[in-house]
C-alpha positions in Angstrom: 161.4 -118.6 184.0 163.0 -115.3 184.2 165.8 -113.3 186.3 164.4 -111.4 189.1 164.7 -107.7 187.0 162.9 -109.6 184.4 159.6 -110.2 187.0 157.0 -107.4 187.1 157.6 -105.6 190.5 154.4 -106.9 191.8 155.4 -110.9 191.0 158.5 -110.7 192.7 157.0 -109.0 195.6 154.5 -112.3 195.6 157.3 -114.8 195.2 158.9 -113.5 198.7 155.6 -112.9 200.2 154.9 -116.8 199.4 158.4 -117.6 200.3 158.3 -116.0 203.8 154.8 -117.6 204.0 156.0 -121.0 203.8 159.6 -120.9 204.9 159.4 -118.3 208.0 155.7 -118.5 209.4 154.5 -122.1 208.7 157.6 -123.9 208.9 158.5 -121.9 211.6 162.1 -121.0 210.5 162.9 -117.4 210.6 166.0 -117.4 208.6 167.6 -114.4 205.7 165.3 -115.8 203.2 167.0 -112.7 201.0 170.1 -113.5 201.0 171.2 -111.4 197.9 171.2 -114.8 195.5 167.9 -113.7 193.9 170.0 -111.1 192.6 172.9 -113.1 190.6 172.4 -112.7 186.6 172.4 -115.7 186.5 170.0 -116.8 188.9 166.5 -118.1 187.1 163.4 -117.7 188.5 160.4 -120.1 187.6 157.1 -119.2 188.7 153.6 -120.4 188.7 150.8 -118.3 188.5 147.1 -118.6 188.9 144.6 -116.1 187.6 141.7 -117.8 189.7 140.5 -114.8 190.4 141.4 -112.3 188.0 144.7 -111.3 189.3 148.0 -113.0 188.6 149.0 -114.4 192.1 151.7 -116.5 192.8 151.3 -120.2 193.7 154.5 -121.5 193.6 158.1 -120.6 192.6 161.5 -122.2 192.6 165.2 -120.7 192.1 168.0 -121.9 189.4 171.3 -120.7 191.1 174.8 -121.0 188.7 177.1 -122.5 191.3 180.1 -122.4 188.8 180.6 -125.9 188.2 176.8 -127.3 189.0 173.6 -125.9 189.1 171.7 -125.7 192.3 167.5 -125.6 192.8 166.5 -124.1 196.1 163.4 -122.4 197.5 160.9 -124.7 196.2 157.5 -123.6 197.7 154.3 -124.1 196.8 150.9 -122.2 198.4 149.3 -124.2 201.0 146.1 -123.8 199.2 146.9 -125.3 196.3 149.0 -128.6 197.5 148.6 -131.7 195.9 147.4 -130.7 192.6 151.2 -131.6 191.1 152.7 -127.8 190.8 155.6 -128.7 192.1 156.5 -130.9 189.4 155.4 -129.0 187.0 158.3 -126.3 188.1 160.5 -129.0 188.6 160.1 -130.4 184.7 161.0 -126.7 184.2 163.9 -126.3 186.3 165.3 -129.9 185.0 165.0 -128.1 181.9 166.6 -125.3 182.9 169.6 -127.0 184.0 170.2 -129.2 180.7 172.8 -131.8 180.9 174.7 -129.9 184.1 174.7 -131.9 187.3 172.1 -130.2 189.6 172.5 -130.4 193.6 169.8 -129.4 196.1 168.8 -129.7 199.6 165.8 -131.3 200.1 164.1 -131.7 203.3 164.1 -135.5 204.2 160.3 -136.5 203.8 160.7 -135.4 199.9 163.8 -137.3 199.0 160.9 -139.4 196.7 160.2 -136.5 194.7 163.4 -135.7 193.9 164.4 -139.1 193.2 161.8 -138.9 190.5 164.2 -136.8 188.9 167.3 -138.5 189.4 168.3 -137.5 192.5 170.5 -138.9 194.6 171.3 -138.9 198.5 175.0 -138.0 198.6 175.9 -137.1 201.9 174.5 -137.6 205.8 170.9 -135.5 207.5 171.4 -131.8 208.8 169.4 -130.2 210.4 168.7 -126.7 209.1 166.5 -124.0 210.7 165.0 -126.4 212.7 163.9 -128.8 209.9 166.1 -132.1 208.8 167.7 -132.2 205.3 169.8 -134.0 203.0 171.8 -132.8 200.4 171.1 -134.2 196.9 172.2 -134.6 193.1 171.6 -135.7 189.4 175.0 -136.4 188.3 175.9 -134.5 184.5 174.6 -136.4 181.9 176.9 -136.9 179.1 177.4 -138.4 176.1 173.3 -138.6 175.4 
């Protein structure tokens, strides 16, 4: 995990080709992916990389954002050609570490409400419908006194 001046230039320039990818061409969702949050100091970056073929290339990536009083996840993504080989949870054991004992809220998009729940996620609030695409928002409550 690392801040975004912390990524070689090369890495973050993978992490928003990946995100654009996903998010704008397969999902069909052209939407301000960069919307200046990457930037925060004290948003965290946790990315996965594969070295398959002898160059570091991003396979999947996630950001921690500080939203004052919670922390928030957001941009989960993960490279169509590596799906279902568990990469997502691997960056979300290291997001959930990230985040500690804060409460942590997230949108996630309705069919992976499961997954999250893995992580003690909750539904707290109705479906919307962003970009095209149906969500609900989500969140593991602080944990205190453990």
């Amino acid at each position: 995990m690392a801040r975004v001046d912390d990524l070689p230039v090369r890495t973050a320039y993978d992490v928003w080709r990946l995100r654009q990818e996903v998010f704008v061409v397969e999902q069909d969702c052209p939407y301000p992916d960069l919307d200046g949050r990457d930037l925060e100091e004290s948003t965290r970056h946790v990315v996965l990389l594969d070295d398959e073929d002898g160059r570091d290339r991003v396979v999947g990536t996630l950001r921690v954002l500080d939203d004052g009083g919670w922390a928030r996840i957001g941009r989960v993504v993960v490279a169509p050609t590596v799906r279902g080989r568990g990469l997502a949870a691997l960056m979300m054991h290291e997001a959930m570490t990230l985040c500690g004992d804060r409460e942590v809220r997230l949108d996630a998009q309705t069919g992976l409400t499961s997954f999250y729940e893995g992580y003690g996620f909750v539904v707290t609030g109705p479906e919307f419908d962003e970009d095209g695409i149906m969500h609900v928002p989500m969140s593991r409550r602080e944990r205190t006194g453990q």
